[in-house]
Structure formats: C-alpha cells, structure tokens
N, C-alpha and C positions, 0 to 999 in steps of 0.2 A: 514510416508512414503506415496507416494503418488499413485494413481492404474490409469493406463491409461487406458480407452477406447478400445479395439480392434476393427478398421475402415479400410473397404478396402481406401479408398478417406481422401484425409484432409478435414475438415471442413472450413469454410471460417467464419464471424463473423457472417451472415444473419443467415446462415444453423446451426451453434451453438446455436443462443438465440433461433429456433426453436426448435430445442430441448431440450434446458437445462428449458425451459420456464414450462412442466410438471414434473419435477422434484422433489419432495418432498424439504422443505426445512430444511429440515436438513442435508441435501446435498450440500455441496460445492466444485461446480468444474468451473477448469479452461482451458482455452482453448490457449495451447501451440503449437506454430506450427503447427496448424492444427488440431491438437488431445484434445478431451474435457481431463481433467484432473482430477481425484476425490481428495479432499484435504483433508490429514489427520486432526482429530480433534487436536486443539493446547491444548498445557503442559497447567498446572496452573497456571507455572510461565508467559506464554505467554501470557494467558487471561487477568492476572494481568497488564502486563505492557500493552498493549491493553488498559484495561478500563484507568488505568491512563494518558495514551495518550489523551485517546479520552473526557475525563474530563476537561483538561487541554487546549489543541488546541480549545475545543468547546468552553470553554471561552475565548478566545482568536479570535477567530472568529465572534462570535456573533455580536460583536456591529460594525464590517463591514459587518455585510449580510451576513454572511459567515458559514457554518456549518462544523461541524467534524463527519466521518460519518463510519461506519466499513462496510465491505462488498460490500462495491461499485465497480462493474467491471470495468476497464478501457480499453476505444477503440482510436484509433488510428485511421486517413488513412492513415498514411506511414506501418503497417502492417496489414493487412485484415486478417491474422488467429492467432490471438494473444487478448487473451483479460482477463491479470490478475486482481486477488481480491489482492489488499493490504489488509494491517492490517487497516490502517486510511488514508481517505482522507477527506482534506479539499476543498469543494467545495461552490463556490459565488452564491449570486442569491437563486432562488425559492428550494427548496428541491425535487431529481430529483425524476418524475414519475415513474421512473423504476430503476430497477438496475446497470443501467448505465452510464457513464457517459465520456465527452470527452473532458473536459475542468478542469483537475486538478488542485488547486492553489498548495496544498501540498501536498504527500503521504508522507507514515511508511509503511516500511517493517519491521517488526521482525523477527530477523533471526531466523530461528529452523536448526537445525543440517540435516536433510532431504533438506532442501529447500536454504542452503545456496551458492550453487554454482549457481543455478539459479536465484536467488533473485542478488547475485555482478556480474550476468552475462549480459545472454540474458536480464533478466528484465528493468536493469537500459541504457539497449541500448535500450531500447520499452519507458521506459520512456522517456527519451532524445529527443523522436520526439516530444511529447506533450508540442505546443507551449506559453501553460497556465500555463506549471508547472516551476514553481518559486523553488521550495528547494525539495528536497529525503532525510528524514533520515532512514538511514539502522542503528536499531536497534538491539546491542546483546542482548540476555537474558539469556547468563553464566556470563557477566562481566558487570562491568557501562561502557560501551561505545557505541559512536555514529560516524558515519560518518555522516557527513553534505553534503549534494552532493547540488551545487546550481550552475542555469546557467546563464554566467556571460563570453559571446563570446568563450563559448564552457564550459563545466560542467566540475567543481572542484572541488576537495570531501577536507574535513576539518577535522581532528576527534577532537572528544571533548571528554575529559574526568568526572571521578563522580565529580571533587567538580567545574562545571563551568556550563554555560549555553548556552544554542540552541539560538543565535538570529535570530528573524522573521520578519524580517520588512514589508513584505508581511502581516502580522497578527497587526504589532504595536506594538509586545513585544518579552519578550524572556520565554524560557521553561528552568527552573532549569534541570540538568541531578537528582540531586535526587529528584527530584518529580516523573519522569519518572517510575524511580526505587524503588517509596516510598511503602513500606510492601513487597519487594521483596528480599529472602534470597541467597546469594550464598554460 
C-alpha cells in the first residue's frame, strides 16, 4: 500500500528531486500528480520476478550499449508532476548520473495488487509520451502473464502467455515467459 505525502501545493518535477534528493535510501517514492508517493516494499515474489527481469534484459542489452536498470525514475515533458520508478528499465548509452532518466528504450511494471490500477492506468498514459520508449511490459506476479504494450502509430498491448515468448527487437532477441517466472511459485 502506498502513503501519500500531505502537501498544501502539488509538487512539480524540479521541487520533487529537491526533496526526495535527502531522503534516506531505503525510501522509495514516487511522485504522482503532484504528490511525492511513499512506495510499499515489494512481495518476494516481486523481487524474484524483478531480479529475473533484470538478469535477463541486461543481457540482452549489453552488447547494444544498453543497460537494464531497477529504480530508475522516469520524467517526461508532456507531464511536469509525474515521475514513476518502474520495476526495470532498459536504458542506451552511458549509465545515468542520477536517478533519472528520460529516454527509455523499455520499462516493466510488475503488477502488485496495490498498485495495479495505476500501473494499467494513469501510468501507461505517462508512458505513452516518452518518445524513446519502444515496448511496456506490464508484468503479473499471481499468474505467467504479460501484456506487451509497444508503439507502433499509437500503443498496442499483446498478451503473451507461460509457454511463449517476449519479442525485442529493440534488444535483438526475445525473453522466454518462463524465465521471467523461473523459481516463482503460484
């Protein structure tokens, strides 16, 4: 579950990283419509599919420049008070100086039960402006399934099920779903 910030003002992106910048890092928040957002710690099962994510896309990335990266904010200029942490993004080029970043080739969202109307909602329209990002997969972690969201004269989501795979051609390969899902019990 996630604990909002009480703010008379919305926050804008500037006046956020000012803030969030002293934050302890064990602290993960996000800034939603104005508002900083505290981000529950994720299930076991999340972390799991997380690290296999980011295992997997990292290699897949690497030998284009490319890194796989957890934590990475993302900003926007089509919205100024908006700036989520995916689960994984893959980002090209130098590894960023800060925590953020505005040129995604890929995000993963992993769904959590808290966060999943925001993650198929407002998010994937915050996403949708970022004119770097090539694929969205919105990950469950009750079930082996994916949505593929990729944009292609307006963003089309695919699902893909356990026994098939994620193609990347932005990366050069594809992601097995149960790799995704490998040492994860339902």
């Amino acid at each position: 579950m996630a604990l909002a910030v009480k703010r008379d003002a919305r926050m804008n992106v500037a006046a956020y990283r000012r803030w969030v910048e002293p934050r302890p890092d064990e602290e993960r928040w996000e800034l939603l419509d104005g508002v900083p957002v505290l981000m529950a710690p994720p299930s076991a099962r999340h972390q799991r599919i997380v690290t296999n994510l980011i295992k997997r896309l990292d290699n897949l990335a690497e030998p284009r420049g490319c890194g796989a990266y957890p934590g990475l904010a993302i900003l926007s200029d089509a919205m100024d008070d908006y700036a989520p942490y995916p689960d994984v993004v893959v980002h090209c080029g130098p590894m960023p100086p800060t925590g953020f970043v505005d040129d995604p080739l890929v995000i993963v969202e992993v769904l959590s039960p808290g966060t999943m109307t925001n993650d198929r909602g407002h998010k994937l329209a915050f996403y949708a402006t970022m004119p770097s990002l090539q694929t969205l997969l919105i990950v469950y972690q009750n079930e082996a399934r994916i949505e593929v969201w990729r944009c292609d004269a307006g963003w089309i989501m695919q699902p893909v099920g356990a026994d098939e795979v994620v193609d990347l051609p932005e990366l050069g390969g594809t992601l097995p779903v149960a790799e995704i899902y490998d040492r994860v019990t339902f």
